[in-house]
VONUNU-58212 format. One record per residue (C-alpha): residue number from 1; residue in one letter; x, y, z. Coordinates in Angstrom, 3 decimals. Each point is the difference from the previous one (the first is absolute). Layout:
N
  nr rest     east    north       up
 NUM    A        X        Y        Z
...
//
This chain:
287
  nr rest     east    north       up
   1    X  147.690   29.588   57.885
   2    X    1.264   -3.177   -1.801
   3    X    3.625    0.534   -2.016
   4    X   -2.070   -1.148   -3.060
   5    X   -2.153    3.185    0.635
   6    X    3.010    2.184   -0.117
   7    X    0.553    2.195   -3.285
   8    X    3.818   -0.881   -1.012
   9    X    1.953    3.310   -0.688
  10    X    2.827   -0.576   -1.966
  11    X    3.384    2.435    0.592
  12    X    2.251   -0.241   -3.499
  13    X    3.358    1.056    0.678
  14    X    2.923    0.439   -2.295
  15    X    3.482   -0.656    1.505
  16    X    2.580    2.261   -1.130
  17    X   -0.252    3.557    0.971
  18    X   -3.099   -0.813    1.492
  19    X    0.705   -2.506    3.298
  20    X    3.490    0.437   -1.044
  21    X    2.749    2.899   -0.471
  22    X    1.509   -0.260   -3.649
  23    X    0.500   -3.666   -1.571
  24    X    0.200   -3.210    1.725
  25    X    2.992   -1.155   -2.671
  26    X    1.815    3.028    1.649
  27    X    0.502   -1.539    3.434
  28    X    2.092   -2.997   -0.642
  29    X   -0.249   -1.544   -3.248
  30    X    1.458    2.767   -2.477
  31    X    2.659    0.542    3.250
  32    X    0.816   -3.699   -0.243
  33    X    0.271    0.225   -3.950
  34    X    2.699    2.932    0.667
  35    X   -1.877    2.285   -1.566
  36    X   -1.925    3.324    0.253
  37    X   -3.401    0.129    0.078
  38    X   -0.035    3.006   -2.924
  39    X    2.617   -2.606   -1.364
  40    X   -2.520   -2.745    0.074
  41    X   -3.040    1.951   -1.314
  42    X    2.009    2.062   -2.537
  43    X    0.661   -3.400   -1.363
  44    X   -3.438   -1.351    0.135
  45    X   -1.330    3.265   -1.343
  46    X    2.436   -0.058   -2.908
  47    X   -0.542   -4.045   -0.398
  48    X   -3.708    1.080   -0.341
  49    X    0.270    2.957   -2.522
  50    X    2.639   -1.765   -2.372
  51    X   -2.524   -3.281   -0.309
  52    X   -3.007    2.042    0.423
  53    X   -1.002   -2.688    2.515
  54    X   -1.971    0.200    3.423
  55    X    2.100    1.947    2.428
  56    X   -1.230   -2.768    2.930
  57    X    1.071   -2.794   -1.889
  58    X    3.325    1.482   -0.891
  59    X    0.582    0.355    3.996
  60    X   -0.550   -3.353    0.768
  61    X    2.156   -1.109   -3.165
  62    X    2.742    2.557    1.601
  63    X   -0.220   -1.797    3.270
  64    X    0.578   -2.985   -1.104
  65    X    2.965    0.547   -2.639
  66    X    2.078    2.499    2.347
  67    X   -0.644   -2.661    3.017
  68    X    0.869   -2.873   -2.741
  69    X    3.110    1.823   -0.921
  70    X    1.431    0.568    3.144
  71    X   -1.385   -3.544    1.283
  72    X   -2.060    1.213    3.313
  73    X   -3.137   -2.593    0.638
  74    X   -3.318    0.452   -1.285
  75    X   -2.067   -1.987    1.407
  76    X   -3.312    0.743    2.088
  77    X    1.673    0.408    2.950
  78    X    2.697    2.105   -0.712
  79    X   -2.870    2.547   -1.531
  80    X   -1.680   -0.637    3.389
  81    X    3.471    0.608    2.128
  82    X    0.197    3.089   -2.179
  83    X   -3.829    1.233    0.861
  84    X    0.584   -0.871    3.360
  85    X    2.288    2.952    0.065
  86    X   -2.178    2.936   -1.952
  87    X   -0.822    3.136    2.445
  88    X   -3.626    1.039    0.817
  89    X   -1.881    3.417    0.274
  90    X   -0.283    1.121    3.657
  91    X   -3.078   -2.084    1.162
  92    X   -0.321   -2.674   -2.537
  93    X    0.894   -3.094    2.258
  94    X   -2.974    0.940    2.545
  95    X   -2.323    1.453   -2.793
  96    X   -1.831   -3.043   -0.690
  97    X   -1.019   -0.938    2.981
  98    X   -1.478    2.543    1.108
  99    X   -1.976    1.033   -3.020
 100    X   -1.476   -3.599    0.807
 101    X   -0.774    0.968    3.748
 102    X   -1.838    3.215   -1.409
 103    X   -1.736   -2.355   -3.224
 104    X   -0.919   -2.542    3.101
 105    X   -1.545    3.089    1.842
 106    X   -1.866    1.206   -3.169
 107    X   -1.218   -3.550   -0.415
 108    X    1.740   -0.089   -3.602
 109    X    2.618   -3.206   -1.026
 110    X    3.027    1.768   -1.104
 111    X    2.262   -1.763   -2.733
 112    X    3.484    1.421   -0.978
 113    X    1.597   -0.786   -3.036
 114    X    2.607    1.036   -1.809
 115    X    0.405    0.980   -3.493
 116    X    3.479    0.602   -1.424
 117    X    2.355    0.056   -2.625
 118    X    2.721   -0.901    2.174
 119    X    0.631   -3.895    0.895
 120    X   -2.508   -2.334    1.861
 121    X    3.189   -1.782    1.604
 122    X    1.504    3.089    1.455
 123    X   -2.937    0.932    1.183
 124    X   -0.323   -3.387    1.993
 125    X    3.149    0.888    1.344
 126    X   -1.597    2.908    1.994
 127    X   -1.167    0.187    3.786
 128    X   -3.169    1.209   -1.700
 129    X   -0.956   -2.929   -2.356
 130    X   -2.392   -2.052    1.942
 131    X   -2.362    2.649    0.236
 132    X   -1.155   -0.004   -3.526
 133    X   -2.909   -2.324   -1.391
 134    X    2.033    0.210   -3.379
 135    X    3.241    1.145   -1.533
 136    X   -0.247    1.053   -3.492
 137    X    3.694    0.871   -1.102
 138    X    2.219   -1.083   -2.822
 139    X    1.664   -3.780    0.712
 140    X    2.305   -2.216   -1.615
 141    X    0.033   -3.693   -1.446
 142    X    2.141   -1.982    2.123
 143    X    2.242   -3.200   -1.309
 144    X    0.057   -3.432    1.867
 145    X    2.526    1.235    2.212
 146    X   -1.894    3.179    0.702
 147    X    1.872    2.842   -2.040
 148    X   -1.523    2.620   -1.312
 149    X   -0.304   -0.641   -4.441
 150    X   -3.067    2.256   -1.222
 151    X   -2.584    2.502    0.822
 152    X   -2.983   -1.909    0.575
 153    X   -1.931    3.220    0.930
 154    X    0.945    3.592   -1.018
 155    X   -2.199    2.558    1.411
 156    X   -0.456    3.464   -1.812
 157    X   -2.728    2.751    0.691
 158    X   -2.182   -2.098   -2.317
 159    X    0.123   -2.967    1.707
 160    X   -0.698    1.570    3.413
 161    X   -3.394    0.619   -1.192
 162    X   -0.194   -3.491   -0.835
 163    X    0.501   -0.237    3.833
 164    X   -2.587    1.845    1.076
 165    X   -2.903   -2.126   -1.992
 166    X    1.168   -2.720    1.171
 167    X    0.025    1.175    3.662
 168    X   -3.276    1.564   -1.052
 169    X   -1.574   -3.251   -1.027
 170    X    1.855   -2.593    2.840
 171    X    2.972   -1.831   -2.626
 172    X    3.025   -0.514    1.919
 173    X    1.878   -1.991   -2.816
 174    X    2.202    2.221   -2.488
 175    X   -0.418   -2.477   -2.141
 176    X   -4.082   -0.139   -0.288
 177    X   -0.957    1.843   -3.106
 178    X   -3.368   -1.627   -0.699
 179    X   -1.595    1.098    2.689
 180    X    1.227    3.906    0.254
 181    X   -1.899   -0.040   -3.054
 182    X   -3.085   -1.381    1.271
 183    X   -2.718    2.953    0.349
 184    X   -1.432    0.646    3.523
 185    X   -1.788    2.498    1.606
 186    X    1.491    2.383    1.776
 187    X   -2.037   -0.072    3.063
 188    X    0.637   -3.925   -0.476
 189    X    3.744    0.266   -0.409
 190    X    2.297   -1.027    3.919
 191    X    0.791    3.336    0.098
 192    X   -1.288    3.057   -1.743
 193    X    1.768    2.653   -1.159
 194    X   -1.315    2.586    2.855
 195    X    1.233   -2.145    2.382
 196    X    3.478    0.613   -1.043
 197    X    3.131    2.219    0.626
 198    X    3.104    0.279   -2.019
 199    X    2.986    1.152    0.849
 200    X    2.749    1.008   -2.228
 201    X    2.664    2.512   -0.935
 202    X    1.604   -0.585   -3.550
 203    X   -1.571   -0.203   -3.544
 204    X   -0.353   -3.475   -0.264
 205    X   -2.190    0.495    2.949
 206    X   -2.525    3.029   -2.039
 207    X   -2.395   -2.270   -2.179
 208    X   -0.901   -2.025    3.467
 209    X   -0.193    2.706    1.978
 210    X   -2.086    1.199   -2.803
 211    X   -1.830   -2.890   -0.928
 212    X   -1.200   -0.411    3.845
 213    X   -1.185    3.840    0.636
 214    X   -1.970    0.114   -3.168
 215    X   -1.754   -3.417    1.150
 216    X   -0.823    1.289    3.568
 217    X    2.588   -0.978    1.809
 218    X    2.675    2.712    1.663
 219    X    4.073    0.338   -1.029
 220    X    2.398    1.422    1.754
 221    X    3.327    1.533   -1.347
 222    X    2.749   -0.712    2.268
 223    X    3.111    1.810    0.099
 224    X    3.458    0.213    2.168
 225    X   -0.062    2.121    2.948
 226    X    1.723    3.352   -0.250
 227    X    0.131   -0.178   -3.860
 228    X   -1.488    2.755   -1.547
 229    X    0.261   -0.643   -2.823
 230    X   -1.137   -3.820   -0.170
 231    X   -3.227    1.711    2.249
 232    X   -0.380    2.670   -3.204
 233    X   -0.239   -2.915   -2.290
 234    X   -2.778   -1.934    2.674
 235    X   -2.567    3.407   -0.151
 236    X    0.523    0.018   -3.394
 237    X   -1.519   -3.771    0.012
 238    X   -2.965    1.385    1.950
 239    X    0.007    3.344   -2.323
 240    X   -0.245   -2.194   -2.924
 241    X   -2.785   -2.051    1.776
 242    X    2.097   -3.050    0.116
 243    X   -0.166   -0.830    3.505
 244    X   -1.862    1.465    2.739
 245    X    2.273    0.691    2.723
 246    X    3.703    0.709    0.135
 247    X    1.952   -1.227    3.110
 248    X    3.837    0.060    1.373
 249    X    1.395   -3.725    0.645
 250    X   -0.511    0.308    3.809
 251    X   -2.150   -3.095    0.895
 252    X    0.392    0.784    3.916
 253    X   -2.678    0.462    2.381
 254    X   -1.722    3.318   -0.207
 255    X    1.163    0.619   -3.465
 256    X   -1.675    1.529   -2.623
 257    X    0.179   -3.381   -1.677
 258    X   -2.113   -1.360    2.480
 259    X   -2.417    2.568    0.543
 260    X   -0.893   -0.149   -3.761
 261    X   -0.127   -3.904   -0.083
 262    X   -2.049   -0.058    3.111
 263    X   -2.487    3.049   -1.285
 264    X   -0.266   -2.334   -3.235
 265    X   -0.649   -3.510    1.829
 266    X   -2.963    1.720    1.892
 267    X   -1.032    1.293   -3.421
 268    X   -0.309   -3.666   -1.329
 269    X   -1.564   -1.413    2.866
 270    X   -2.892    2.840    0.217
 271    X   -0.270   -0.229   -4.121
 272    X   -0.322   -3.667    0.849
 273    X   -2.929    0.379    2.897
 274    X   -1.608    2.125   -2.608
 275    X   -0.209   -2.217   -2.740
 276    X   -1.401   -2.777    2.049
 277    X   -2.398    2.761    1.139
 278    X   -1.138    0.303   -3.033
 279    X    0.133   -3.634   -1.494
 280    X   -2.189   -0.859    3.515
 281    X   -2.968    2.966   -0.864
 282    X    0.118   -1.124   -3.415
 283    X   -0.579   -3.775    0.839
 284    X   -2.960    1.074    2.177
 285    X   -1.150    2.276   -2.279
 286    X   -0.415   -3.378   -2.731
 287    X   -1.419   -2.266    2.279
//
């Protein structure tokens, strides 16, 4: 079977609280601004309310002032230096290749990417980066001397489904918004919408996870391990018929994460074989 031949199943992942405990600020960069995190998010929430502006472009303002005001660097690779140090779930580091062993199995091209309203340079800063085909995440506008001035992309639970159509349709570039606009049939489109999986945990995660059962595809709620009541607040996703499937952050071998990735992977591949089955009798059935 030629690669070209291979139906592409693209896995959507949100970053924190999904491949990561709690927020990826938290691990060094509030600690480097001396400050709590509830310090730093109090702030941002309260920056937020009192301009009635976009909580994720009030973070990345925050980050910026408190690091201007206490002069730490800003540039790309501090934000990487500061990803580089961001904890993973139990399993994450391995997780992606071997979903890509079982996809290679299946005969199915497996694409991660990531879809986040945390920050594309941390991000890069992780062991884990070079496995996706794309990183859509919030980023700055950088100076000639590489510091950190302006958000040039601030990612809200809109904006993720923005993300998805253009993974949908094959548009890398943020900055492409002809042809996101462009109609295409959705048997036509790189990747379908049945051919995906989301995973998420937080509300700015819902309206993908959402957006990509209703269309075919299948979500999954993910929530912290031994937190009962973050796990109330996944069934209630599947309850509410958000999402299809609610999993703890456990991304090891043999985990229930795995079964239900692998059980859905066959699931594309056989709803793949059929379709052809069907395209192939109806062909004949012309001629």
């Amino acid at each position: 079977m030629h690669n070209c031949d291979k139906p592409i199943a693209a896995l959507i992942y949100d970053f924190d609280g999904t491949l990561s405990p709690g927020n990826m600020q938290e691990f060094s960069f509030i600690k480097a601004l001396n400050m709590t995190a509830d310090a730093f998010w109090n702030k941002c929430g309260k920056m937020a309310q009192d301009n009635d502006a976009n909580n994720i472009l009030c973070y990345m303002k925050l980050m910026l002032d408190e690091a201007k005001h206490i002069d730490i660097p800003i540039k790309r690779e501090s934000f990487a230096e500061y990803g580089s140090q961001i904890a993973l779930f139990p399993g994450v580091k391995e997780w992606f290749g071997r979903i890509n062993r079982i996809g290679e199995d299946l005969g199915i091209r497996i694409e991660h990417y990531i879809n986040s309203s945390g920050l594309t340079e941390m991000i890069q800063g992780t062991p884990i980066a070079k496995e996706f085909r794309k990183i859509y995440a919030c980023s700055f506008l950088y100076d000639a001397n590489g510091v950190a001035q302006w958000p040039a992309v601030a990612v809200d639970f809109t904006t993720k489904t923005q993300f998805i159509f253009k993974i949908n349709k094959g548009i890398d570039e943020i900055s492409d918004s002809r042809r996101i606009n462009e109609y295409v049939a959705e048997d036509d489109r790189r990747i379908p919408f049945k051919r995906m999986i989301y995973f998420g945990d937080g509300e700015t995660d819902i309206p993908s996870m959402k957006m990509v059962k209703l269309n075919g595809g299948h979500s999954i709620a993910v929530y912290e391990p031994n937190n009962p009541k973050k796990q109330a607040t996944a069934s209630k996703l599947i309850l509410d018929n958000r999402v299809n499937f609610a999993c703890p952050a456990d991304y090891t071998d043999g985990s229930e994460m795995c079964d239900v990735v692998t059980t859905i992977l066959k699931k594309i591949k056989s709803d793949y074989d059929f379709d052809l089955l069907l395209k192939k009798h109806k062909n004949s059935a012309k001629h």
